[in-house]
C-alpha positions as CSV (number, residue, x, y, z in Angstrom):
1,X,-6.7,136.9,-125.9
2,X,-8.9,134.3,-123.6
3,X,-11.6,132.3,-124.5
4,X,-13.9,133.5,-121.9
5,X,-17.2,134.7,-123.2
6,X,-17.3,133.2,-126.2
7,X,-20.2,131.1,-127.5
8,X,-19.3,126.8,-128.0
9,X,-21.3,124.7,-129.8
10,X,-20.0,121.1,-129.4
11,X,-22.3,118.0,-130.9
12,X,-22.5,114.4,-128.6
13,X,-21.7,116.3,-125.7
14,X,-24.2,114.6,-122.9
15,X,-21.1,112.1,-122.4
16,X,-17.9,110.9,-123.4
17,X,-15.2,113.4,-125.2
18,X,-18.3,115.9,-126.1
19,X,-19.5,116.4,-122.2
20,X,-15.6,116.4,-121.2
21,X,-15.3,119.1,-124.3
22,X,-18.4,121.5,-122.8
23,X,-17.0,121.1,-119.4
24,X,-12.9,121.9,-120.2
25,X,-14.9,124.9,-122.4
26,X,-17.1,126.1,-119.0
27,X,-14.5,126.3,-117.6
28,X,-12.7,128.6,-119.4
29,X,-15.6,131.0,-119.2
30,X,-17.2,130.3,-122.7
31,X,-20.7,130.0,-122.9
32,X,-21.8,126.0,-124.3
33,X,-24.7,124.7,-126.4
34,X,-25.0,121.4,-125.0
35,X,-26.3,118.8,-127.7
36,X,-27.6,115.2,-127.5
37,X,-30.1,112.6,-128.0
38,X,-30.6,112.7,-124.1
39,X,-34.1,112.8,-122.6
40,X,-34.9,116.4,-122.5
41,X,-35.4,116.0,-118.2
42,X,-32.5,114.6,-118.1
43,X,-31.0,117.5,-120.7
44,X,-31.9,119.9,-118.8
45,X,-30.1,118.5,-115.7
46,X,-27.0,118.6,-117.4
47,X,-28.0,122.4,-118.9
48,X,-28.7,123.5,-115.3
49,X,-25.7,121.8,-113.3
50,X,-23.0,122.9,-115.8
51,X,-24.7,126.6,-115.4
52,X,-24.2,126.7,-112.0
53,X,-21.0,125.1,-111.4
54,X,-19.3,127.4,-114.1
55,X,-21.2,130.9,-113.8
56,X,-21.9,131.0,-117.6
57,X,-24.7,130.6,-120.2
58,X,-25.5,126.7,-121.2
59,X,-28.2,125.5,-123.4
60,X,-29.5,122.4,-124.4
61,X,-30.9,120.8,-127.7
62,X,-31.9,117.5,-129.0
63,X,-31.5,117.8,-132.9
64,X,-30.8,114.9,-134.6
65,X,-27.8,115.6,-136.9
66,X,-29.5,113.5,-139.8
67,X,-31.5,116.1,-140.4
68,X,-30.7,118.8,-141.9
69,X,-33.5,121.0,-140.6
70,X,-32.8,120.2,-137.4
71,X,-29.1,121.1,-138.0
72,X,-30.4,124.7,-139.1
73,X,-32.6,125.1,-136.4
74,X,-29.7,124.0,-133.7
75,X,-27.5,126.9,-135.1
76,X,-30.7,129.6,-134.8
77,X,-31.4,128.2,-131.3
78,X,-27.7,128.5,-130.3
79,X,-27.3,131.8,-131.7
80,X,-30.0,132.9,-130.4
81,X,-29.7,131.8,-126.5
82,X,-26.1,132.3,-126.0
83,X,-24.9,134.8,-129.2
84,X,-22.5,133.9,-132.3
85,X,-20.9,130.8,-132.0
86,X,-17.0,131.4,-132.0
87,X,-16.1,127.9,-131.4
88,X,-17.5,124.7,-132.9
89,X,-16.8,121.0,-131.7
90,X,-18.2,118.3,-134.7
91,X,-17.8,115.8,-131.8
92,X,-21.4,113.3,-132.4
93,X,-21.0,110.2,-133.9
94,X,-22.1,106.8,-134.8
95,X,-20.8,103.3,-135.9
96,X,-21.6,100.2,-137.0
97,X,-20.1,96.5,-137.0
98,X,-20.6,94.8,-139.8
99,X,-18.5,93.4,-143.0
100,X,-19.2,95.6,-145.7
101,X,-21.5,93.1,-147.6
102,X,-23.7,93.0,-144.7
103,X,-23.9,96.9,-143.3
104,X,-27.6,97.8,-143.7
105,X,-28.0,100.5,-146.2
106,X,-29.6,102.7,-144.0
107,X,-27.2,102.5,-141.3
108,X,-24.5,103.2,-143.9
109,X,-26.5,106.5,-144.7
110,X,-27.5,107.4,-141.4
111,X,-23.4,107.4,-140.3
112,X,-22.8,109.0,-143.3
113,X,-25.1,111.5,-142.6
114,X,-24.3,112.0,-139.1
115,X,-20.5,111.9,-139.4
116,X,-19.9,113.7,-141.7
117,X,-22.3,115.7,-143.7
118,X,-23.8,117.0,-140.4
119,X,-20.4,118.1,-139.9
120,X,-20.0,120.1,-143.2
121,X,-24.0,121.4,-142.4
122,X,-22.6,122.9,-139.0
123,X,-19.0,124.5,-140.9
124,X,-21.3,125.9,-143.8
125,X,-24.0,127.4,-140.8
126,X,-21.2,129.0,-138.7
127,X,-18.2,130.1,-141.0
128,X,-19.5,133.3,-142.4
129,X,-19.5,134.5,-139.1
130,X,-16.5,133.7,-138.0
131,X,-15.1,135.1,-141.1
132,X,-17.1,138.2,-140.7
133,X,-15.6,138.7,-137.1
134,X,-12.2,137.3,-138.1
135,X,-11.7,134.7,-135.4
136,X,-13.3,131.1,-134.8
137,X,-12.1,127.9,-134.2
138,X,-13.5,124.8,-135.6
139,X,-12.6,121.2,-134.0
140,X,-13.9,117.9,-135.9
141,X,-13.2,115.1,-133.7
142,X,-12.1,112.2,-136.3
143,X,-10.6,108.9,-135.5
144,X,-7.3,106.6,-135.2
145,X,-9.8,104.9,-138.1
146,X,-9.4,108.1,-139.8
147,X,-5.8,107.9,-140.7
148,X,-6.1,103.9,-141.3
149,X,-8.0,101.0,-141.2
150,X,-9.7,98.0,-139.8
151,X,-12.6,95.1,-140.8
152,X,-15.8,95.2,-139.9
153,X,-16.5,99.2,-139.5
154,X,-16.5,100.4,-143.3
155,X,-19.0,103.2,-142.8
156,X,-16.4,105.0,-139.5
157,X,-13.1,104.5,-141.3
158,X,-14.7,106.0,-144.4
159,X,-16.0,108.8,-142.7
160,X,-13.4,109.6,-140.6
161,X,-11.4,109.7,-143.8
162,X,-13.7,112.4,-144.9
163,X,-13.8,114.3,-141.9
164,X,-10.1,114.5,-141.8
165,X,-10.5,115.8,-145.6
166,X,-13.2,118.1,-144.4
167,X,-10.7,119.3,-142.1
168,X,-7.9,120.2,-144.4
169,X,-10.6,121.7,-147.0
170,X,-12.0,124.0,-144.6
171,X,-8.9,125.1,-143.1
172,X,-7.4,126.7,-146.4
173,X,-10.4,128.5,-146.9
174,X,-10.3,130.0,-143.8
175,X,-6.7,131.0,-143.8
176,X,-7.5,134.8,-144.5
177,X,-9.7,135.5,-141.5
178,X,-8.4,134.2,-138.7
179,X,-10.4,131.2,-138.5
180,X,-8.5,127.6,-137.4
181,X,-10.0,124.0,-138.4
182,X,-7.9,121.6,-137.1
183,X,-8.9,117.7,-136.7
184,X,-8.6,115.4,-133.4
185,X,-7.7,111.2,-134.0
186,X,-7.9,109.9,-130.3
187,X,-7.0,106.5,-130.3
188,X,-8.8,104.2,-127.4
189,X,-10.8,106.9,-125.3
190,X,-12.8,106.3,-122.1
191,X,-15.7,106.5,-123.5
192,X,-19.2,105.2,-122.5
193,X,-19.0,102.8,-125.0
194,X,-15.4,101.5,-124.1
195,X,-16.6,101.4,-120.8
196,X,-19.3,98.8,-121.9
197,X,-16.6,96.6,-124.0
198,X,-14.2,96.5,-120.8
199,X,-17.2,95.7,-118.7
200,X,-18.2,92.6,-121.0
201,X,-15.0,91.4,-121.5
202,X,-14.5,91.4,-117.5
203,X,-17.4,89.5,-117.3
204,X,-16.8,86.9,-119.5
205,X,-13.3,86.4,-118.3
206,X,-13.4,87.1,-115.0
207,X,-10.0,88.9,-115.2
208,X,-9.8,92.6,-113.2
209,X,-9.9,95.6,-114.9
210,X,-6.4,96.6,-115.0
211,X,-5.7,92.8,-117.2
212,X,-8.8,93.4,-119.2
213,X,-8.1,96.8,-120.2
214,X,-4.0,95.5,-120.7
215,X,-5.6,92.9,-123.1
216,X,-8.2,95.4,-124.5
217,X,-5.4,97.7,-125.9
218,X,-3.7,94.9,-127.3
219,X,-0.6,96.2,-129.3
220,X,-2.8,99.3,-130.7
221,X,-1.8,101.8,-127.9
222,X,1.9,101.6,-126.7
223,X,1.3,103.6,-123.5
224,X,-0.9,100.6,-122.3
225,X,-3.3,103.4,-121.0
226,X,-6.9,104.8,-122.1
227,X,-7.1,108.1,-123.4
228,X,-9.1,110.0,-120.9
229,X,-12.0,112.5,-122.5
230,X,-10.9,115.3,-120.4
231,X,-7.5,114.9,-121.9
232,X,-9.0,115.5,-124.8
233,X,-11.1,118.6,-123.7
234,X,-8.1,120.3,-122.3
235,X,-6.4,119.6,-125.7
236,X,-9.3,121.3,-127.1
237,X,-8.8,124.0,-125.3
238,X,-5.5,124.8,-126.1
239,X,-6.6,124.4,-129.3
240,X,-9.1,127.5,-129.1
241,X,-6.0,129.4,-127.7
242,X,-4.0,132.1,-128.9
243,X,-1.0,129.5,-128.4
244,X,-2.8,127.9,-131.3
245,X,-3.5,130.2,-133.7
246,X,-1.0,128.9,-136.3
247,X,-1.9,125.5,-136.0
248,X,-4.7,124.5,-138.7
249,X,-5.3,121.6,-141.1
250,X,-3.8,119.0,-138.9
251,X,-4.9,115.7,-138.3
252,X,-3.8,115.9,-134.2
253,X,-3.4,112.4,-132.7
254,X,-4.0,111.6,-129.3
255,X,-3.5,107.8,-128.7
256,X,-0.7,106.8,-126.8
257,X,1.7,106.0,-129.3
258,X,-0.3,104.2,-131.4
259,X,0.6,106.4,-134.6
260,X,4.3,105.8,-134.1
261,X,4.1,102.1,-134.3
């Protein structure tokens, strides 16, 4: 059984991973709730251009995943524009730099917030359903920093830890009906934000961007390449395939190695 005509819901996804995720999805004939904190013009841009270039049913909405109303509300507006949602991608995210003694409690509760327990909002919202038709995929996109660790970003690697926990959790319960959670760990992804570090360092060194992005990766990713997001939405994809149905619970990595080292 195909994908096509199902409804997606997939957070973050005006750039980066999410937007690749919405577009791989499209593609495959699913109808897509687009989600973001984009201007609502320029929202409705995206809404409008993925509609036409894939023939199906895309929305837009702005909630802000800290809120738990607005969470509720994004579920009723989904369902309600494009039908039950059959697939959801926890893809919206935030982070922080800081040593732990210096992370701003309310940025600490704001990533908590939006990594996670928005997350576990948008599972509760949309499992009965799937349960009651007996098929739904769920995709949390975790983290390399969801499996380990580093300094300076206490509030992602903690989350991440708990969405990967999440992931596990949710999976068992679903077992009976059909239903899949599985968990993504890229490791370095094109992302706009990775884009922004490359960018920097270029400019400070003055070094191209195939050295930069060789010194970038460091020994972390063994491939010495970036994980592209469409990579990720075609693995996604699979994911929400028959060829998939037995996979659930799993922490999948992505990363060029990284995990074997």
């Amino acid at each position: 059984m195909g994908i096509a005509g199902k409804c997606a819901l997939v957070t973050g996804s005006t750039s980066g991973i999410g937007h690749a995720t919405a577009r791989a999805l499209a593609g495959q004939g699913c109808h897509v709730m687009l989600h973001g904190l984009a201007d609502p013009t320029e929202g409705e841009h995206m809404r409008q251009g993925l509609a036409d270039e894939c023939r199906v049913k895309v929305g837009f909405n702005g909630a802000d995943l800290s809120d738990v109303g607005q969470i509720e509300e994004l579920v009723r507006a989904t369902e309600g524009e494009l039908g039950p949602i059959e697939i959801l991608v926890n893809n919206a995210g935030v982070r922080n730099a800081y040593a732990i003694e210096e992370l701003p409690v309310d940025r600490w509760n704001y990533a908590v917030a939006v990594n996670l327990s928005a997350q576990f909002h948008l599972i509760r919202l949309t499992l009965p359903g799937m349960r009651s038709r007996h098929w739904g995929r769920i995709v949390n996109i975790a983290s390399k920093w969801g499996l380990t660790g580093t300094v300076n970003r206490s509030d992602y690697v903690a989350t991440k830890h708990g969405v990967v926990g999440l992931t596990r959790a949710v999976a068992l319960e679903a077992l009976p009906y059909r239903v899949t959670c599985n968990a993504i760990c890229p490791g370095l992804t094109l992302t706009p934000h990775v884009e922004r570090q490359i960018k920097e360092r270029m400019d400070k060194s003055g070094k191209n961007y195939e050295e930069t992005v060789k010194e970038y990766l460091g020994q972390r990713q063994p491939s010495g390449r970036i994980v592209r997001p469409e990579q990720i939405g075609d693995l996604i994809v699979f994911l929400c395939s028959d060829a998939a149905s037995e996979m659930t619970g799993s922490p999948i990595n992505i990363d060029g190695g990284w995990h074997a080292l």
